[in-house]
LOTITOR-811162 format. One record per atom (N, C-alpha, C): x, y, z; residue in one letter. Coordinates in steps of 0.001 Angstrom, whole numbers, padded with zeros to 6 digits, always signed. Layout:
LOTITOR-811162
XYZa
...
***
This chain:
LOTITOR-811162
+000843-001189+000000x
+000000+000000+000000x
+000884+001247+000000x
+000477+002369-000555x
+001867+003075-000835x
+001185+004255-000180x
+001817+004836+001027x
+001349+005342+002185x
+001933+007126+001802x
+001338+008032+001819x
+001862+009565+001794x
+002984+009949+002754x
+003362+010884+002764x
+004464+011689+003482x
+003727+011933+004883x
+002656+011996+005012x
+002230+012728+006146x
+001741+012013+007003x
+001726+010992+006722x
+001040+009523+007743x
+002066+009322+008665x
+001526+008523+009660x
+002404+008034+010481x
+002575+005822+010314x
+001824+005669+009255x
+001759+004553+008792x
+002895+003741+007712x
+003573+003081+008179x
+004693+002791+007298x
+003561+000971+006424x
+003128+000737+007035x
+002315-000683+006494x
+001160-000842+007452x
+000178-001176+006850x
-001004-001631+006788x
-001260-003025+008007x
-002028-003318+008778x
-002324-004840+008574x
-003158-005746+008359x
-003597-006980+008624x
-004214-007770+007948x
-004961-008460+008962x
-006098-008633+009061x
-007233-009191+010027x
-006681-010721+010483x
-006182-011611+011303x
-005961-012577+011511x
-007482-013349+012305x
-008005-012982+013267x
-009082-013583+013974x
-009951-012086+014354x
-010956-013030+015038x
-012183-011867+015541x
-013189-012837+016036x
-013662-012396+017485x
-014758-013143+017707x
-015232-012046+019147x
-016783-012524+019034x
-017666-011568+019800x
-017902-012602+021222x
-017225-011694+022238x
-017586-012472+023663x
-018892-012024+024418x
-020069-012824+024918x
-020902-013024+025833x
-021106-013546+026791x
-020397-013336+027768x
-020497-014075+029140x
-021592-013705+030207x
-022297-014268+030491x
-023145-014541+031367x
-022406-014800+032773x
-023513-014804+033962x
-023462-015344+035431x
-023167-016739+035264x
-021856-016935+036102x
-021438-018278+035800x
-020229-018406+034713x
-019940-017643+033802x
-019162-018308+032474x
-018334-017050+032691x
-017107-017188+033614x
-016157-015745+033473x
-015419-015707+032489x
-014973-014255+031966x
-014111-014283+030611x
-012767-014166+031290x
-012206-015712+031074x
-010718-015566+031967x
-009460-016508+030796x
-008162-015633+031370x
-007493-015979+030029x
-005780-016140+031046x
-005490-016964+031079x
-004094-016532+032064x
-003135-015747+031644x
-002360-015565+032537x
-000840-015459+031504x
-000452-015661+030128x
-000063-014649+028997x
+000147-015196+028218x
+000585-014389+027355x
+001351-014646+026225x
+001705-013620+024592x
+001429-014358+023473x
+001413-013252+022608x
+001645-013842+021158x
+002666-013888+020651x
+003150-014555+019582x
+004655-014265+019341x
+004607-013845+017523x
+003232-013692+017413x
+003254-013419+015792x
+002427-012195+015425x
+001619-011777+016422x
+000253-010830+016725x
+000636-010080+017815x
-000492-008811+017284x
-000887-007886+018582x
-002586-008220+018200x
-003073-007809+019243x
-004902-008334+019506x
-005056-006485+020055x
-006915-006423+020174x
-007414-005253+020994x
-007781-006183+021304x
-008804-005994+022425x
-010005-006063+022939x
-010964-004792+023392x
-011832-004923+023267x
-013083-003798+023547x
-014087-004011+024226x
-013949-003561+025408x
-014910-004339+026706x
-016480-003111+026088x
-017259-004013+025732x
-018680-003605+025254x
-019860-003859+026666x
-020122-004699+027415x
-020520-004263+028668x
-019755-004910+029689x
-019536-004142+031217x
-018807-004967+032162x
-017302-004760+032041x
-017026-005514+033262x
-015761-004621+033819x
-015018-006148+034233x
-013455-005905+034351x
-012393-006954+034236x
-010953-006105+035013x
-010230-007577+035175x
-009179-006915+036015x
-008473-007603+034803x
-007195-006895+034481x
-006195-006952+033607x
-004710-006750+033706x
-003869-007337+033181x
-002555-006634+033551x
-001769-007379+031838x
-001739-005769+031605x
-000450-005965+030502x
+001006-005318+030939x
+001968-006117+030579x
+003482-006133+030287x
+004085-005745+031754x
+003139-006267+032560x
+002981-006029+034113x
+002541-004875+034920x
+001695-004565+033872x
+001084-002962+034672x
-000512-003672+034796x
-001168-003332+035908x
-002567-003419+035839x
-003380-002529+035453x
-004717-002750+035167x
-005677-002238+034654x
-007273-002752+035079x
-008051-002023+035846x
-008836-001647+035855x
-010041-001206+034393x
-010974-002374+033755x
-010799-001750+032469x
-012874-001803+032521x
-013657-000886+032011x
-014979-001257+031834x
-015221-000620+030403x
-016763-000958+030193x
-017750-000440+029212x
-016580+000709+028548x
-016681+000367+027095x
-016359+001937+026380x
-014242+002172+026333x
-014119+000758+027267x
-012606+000993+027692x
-011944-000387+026232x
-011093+000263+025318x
-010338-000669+024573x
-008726-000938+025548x
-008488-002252+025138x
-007059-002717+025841x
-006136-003055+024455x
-004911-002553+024853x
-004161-003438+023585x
-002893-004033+023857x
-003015-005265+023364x
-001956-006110+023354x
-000784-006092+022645x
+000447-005467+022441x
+001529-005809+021797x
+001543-006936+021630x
+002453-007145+020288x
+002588-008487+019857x
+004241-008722+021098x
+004335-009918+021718x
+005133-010384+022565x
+004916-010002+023647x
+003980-008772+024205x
+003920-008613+025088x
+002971-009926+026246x
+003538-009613+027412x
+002644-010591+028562x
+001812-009914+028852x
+000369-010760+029027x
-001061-010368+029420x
-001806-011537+029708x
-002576-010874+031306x
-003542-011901+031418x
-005128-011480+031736x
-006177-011724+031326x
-007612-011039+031849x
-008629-011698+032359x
-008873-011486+032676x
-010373-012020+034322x
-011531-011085+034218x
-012842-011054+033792x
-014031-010776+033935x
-014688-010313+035563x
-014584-009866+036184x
-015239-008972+037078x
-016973-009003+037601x
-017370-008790+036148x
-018726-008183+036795x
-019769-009653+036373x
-020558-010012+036714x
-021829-010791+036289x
-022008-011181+034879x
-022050-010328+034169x
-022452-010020+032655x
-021095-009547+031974x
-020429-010106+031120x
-019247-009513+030548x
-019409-009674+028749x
-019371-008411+027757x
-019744-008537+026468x
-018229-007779+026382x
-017774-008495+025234x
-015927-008033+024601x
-016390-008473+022940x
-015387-007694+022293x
-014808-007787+021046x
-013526-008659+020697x
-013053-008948+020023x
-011269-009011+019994x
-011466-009476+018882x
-010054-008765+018008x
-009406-008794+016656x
-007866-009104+017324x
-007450-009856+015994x
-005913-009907+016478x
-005316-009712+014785x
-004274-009308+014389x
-003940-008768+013340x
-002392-008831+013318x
-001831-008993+012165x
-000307-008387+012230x
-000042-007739+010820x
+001596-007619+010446x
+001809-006623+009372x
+001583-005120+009391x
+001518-004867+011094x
+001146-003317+010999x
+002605-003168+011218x
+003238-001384+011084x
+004605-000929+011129x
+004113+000897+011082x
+004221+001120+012474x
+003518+002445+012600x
+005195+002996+012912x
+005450+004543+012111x
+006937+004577+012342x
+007807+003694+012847x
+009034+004307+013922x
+009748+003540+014291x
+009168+002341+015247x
+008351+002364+015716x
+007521+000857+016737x
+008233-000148+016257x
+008374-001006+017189x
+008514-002771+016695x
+007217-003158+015964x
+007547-003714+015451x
+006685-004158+014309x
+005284-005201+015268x
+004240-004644+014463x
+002762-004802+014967x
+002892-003834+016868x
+003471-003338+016633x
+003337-002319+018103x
+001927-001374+017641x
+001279-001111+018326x
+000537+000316+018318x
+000276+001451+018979x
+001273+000850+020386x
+001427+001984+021205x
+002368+001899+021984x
+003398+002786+021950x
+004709+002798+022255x
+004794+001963+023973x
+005563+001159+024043x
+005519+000158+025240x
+005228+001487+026953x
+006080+002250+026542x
+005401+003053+027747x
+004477+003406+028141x
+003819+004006+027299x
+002276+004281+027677x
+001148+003475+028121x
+000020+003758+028628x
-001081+003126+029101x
-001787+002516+028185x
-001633+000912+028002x
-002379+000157+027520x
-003604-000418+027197x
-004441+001274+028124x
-006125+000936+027983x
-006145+002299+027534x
-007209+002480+026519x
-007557+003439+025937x
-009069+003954+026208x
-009547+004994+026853x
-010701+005267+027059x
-011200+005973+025775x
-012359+005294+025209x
-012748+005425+023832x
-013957+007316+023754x
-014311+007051+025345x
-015590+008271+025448x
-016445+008693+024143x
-016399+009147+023529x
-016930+009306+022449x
-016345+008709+020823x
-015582+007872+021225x
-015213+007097+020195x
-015816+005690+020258x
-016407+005858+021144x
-017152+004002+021604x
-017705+003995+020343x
-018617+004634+020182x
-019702+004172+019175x
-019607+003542+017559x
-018438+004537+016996x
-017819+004487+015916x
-016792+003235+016094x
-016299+003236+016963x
-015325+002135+017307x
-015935+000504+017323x
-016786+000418+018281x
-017740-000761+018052x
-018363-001128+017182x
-018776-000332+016206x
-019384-000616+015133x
-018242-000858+014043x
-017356-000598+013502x
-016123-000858+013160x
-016117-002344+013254x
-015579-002860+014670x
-015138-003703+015624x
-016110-004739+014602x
-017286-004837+015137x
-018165-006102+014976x
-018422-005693+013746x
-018636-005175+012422x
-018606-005182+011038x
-017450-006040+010525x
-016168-005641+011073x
-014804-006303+010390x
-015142-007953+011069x
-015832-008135+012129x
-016134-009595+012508x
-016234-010156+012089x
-017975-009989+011568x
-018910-010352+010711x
-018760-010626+009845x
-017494-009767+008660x
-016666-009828+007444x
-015965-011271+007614x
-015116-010657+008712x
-014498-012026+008227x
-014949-013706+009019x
-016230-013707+009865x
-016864-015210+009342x
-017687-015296+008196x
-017824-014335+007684x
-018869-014643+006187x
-018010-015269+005372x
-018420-016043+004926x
-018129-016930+003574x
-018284-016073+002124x
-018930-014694+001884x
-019144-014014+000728x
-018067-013853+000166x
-017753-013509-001348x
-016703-013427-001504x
-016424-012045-001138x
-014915-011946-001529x
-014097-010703-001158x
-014469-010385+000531x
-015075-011202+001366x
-015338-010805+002680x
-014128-010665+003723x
-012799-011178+003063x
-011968-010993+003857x
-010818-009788+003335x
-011142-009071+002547x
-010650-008742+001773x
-011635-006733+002439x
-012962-006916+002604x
-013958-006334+003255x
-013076-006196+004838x
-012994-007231+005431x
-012822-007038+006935x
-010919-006551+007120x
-009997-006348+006497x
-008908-005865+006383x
-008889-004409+005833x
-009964-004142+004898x
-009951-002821+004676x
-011086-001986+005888x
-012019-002583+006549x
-012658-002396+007833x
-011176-001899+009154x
-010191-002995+009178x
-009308-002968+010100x
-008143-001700+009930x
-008263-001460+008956x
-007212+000100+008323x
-008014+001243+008717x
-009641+001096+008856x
-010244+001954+008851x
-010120+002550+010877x
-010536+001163+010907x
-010236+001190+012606x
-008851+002155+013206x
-007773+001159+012638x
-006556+001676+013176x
-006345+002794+012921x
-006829+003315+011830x
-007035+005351+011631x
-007757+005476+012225x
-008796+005197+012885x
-009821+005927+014014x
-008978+006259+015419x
-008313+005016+015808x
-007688+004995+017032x
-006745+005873+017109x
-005514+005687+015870x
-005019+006479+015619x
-004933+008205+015844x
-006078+008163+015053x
-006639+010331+015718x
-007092+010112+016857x
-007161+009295+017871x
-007062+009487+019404x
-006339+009789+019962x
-005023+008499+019907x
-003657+008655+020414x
-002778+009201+019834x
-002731+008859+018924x
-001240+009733+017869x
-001580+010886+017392x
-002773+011558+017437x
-003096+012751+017206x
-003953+013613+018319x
-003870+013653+019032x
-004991+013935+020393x
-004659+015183+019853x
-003766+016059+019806x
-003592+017949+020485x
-004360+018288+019251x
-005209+017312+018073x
-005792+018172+016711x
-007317+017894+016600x
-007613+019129+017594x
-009267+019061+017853x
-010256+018793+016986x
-009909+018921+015376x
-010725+018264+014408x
-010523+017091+014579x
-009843+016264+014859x
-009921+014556+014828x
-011166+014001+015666x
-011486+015059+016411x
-012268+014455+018087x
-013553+014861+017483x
-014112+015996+016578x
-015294+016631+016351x
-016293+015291+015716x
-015693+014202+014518x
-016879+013492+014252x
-017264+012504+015440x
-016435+011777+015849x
-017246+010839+017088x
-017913+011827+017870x
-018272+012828+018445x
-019011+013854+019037x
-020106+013697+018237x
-020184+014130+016809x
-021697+013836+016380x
-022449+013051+016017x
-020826+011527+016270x
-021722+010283+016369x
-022376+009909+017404x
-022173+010354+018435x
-022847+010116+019746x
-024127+010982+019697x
-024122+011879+019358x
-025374+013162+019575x
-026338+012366+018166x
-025956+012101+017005x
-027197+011546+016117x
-027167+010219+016852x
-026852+009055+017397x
-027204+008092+018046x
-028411+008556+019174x
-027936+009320+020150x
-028933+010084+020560x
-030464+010132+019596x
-029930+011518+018701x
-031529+011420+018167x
-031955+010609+017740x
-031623+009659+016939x
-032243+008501+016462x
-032845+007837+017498x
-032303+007794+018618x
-033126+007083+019446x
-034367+007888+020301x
-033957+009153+020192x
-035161+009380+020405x
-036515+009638+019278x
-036089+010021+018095x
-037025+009876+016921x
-037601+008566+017119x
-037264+007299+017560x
-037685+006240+017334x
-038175+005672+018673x
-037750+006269+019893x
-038536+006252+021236x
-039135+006966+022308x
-039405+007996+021350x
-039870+008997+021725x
-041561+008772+023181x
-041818+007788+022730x
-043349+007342+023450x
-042954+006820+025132x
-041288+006655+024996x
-040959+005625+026035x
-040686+006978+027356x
-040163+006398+028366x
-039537+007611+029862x
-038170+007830+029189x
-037486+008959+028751x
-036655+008793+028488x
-036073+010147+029034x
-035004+010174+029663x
-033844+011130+030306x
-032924+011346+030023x
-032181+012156+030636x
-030721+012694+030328x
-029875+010985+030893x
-030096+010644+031624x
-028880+009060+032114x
-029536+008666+031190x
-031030+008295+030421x
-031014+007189+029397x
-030338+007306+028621x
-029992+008596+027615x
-029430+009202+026929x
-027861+009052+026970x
-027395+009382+028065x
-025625+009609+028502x
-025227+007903+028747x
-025801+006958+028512x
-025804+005856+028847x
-025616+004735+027192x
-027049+005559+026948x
-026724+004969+025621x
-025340+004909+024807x
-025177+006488+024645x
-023556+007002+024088x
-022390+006643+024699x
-022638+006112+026144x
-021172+005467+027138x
-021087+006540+027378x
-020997+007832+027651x
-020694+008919+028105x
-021086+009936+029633x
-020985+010617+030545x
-020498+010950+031262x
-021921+011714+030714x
-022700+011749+031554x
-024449+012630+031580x
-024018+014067+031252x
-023127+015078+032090x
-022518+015961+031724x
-021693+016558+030747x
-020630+015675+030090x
-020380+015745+029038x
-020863+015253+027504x
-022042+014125+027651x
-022901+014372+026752x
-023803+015735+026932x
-024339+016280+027422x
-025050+016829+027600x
-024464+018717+026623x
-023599+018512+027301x
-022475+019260+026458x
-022212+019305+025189x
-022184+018239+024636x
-021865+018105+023057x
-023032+017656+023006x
-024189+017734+023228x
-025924+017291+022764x
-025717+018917+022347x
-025550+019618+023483x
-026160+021621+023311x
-025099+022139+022021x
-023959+021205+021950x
-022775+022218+021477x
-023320+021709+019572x
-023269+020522+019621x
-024108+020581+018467x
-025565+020856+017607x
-026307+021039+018654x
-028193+020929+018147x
-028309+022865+018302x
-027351+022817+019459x
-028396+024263+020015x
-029571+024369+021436x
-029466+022796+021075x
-030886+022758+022459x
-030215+021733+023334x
-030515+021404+024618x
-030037+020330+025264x
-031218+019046+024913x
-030290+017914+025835x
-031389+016863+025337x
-032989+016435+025393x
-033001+017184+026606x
-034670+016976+027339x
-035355+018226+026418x
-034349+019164+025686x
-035059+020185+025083x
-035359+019693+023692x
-034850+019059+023262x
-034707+018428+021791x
-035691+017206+021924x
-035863+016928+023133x
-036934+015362+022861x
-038145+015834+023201x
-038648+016816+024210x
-039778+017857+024010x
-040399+018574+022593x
-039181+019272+022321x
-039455+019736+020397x
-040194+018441+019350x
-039311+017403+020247x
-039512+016503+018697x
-041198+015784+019436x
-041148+015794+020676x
-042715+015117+021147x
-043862+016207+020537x
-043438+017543+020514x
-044457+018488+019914x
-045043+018177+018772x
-043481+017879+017983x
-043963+017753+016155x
-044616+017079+016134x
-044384+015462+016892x
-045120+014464+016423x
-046395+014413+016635x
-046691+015329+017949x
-048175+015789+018304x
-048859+016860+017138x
-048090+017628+016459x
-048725+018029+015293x
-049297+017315+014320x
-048665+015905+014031x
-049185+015419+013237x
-050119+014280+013303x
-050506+014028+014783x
-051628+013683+015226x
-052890+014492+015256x
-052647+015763+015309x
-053805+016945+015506x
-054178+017119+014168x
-053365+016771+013191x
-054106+017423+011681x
-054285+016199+010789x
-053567+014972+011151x
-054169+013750+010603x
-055267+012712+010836x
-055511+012674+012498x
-056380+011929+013195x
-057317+012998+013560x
-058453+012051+014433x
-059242+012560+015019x
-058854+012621+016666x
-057663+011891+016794x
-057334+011659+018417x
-057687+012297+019212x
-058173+012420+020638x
-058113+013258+021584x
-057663+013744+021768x
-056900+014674+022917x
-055719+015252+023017x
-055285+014360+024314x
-056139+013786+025191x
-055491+012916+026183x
-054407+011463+025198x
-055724+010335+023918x
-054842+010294+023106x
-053283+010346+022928x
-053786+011407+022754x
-052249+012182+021926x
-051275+011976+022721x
-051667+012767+023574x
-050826+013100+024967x
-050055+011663+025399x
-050932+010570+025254x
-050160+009092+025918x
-049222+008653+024581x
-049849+008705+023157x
-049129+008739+022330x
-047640+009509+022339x
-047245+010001+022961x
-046015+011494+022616x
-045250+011211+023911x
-045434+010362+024726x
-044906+010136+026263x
-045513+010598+027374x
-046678+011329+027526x
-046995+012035+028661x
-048055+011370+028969x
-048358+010987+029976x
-049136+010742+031108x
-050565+011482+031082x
-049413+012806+031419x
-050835+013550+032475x
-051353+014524+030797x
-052367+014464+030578x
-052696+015197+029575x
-052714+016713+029642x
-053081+017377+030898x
-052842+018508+031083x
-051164+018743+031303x
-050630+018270+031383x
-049277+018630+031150x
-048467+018426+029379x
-049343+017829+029117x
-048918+017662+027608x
-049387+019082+026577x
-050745+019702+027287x
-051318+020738+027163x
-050175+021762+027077x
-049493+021973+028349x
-048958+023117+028791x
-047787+023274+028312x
-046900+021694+028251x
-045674+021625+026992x
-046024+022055+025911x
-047311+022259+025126x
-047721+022199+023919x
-047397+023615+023799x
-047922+024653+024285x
-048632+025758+024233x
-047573+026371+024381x
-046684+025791+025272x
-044996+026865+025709x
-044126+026301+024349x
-043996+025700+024058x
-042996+025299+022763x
-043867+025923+021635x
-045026+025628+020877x
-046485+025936+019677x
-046606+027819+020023x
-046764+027934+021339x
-047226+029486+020991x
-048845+029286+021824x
-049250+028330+021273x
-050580+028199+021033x
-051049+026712+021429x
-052237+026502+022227x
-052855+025523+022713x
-053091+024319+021829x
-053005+022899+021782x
-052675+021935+020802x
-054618+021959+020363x
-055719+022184+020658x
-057030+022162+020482x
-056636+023782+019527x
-056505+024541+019286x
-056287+025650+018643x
-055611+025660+017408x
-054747+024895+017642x
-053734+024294+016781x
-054259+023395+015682x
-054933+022606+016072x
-055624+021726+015085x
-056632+022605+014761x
-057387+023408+014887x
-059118+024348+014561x
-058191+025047+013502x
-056898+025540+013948x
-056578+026757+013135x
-056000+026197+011447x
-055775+024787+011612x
-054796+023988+010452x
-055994+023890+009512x
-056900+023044+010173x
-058466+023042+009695x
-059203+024116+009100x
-058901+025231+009719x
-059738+026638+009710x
-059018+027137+007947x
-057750+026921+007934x
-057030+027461+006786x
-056737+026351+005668x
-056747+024839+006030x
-056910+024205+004778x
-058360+023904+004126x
-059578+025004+004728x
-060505+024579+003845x
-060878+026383+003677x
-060275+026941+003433x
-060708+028172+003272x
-060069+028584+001595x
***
């Protein structure tokens, strides 16, 4: 692959394994002591928490937290919590500048990477290049190696590029449209700022932050807006009630669905529909 001047990529590498861990109560994800002598591996703890120790440093690692293995390095991992969901790819042929070959992060540094707003993009990555490569389709392995280049440039503008604040801006608005989508699509359900900061793996406060820094509105303000619209288009398509409505859109109490209506609309949701009515037959 014939790499530019400006990369920090001297070679590429090549997907060797991948498999998706589910451990349940009872079935710990435990691995002793051990290296590779041909590979470096991640892992990507997707729910649940584990005690770890690479190249003899420990780690403390949960939800949203990637680990990485040098190739030769010693590592052993133990599952923690009840419920444990992981990723792992193992790969070689990478040559990131001077590194030993398949290194990805210089032996000094901290061997767990907190993803925060890279979870999302990252996991999805992760289990696509999987999927690639147990499919039998053709070119599927061929799919899950160009998936794994894609990855290692993601991670990449984490660590090897942190001080260049454009690298950090798209996972930010992958977390905030994950957000809306979920609320466009669950809008009927209880949904909060922790449902929300939970979904994204993120820190209630600092989602909340990049919810306002991108929309303009915060989150409880943006899932109010969007319960309005959808109540608009109950008022001018149906005959619904407004109590109806009101259970339709998430609310309970119908007089409170009223009073959301009227402070966001201007105007009372019974007014609202007379007036849509009043002007599409005039």
């Amino acid at each position: 692959m014939n790499m530019s001047v400006s990369t920090i990529f001297r070679s590429m590498p090549v997907l060797l394994d991948g498999k998706v861990f589910r451990m349940d109560k009872g079935q710990p994800f435990s691995y002793p002591l051990h290296y590779h002598e041909e590979n470096s591996e991640f892992l990507l703890i997707v729910e649940g928490e584990g005690s770890f120790r690479v190249d003899g440093k420990p780690y403390q690692a949960r939800s949203g937290h990637l680990l990485c293995y040098n190739r030769t390095v010693w590592h052993e991992e133990i599952s923690t919590s009840e419920r444990f969901h992981a990723m792992y790819i193992g790969f070689k042929g990478l040559q990131i500048r001077d590194l030993p070959p398949d290194f990805f992060l210089e032996r000094d540094r901290p061997q767990l990477i907190a993803l925060e707003e890279y979870f999302i993009p990252v996991k999805q990555l992760m289990y696509d290049l999987i999927m690639e490569h147990e499919s039998t389709a053709p070119e599927s392995d061929a799919i899950a190696d160009q998936l794994l280049g894609v990855l290692i440039c993601r991670l990449s503008q984490l660590v090897h590029y942190k001080k260049n604040v454009e690298y950090r801006k798209r996972p930010s608005q992958d977390a905030v449209l994950m957000a809306k989508r979920y609320i466009e699509e669950k809008y009927q359900t209880d949904i909060n700022l922790k449902t929300l900061a939970k979904l994204t793996h993120l820190n209630h406060y600092h989602f909340s932050h990049l919810f306002k820094k991108e929309t303009g509105q915060s989150p409880i303000q943006h899932l109010i807006s969007y319960r309005v619209e959808v109540s608009k288009q109950y008022l001018i398509t149906t005959r619904k009630s407004m109590g109806e409505i009101a259970e339709l859109v998430g609310y309970k109490s119908e007089t409170y669905f009223q009073n959301i209506f009227k402070k966001v609309a201007g105007i009372s949701p019974g007014r609202y529909r007379s007036e849509f009515w009043k002007h599409a037959r005039s």
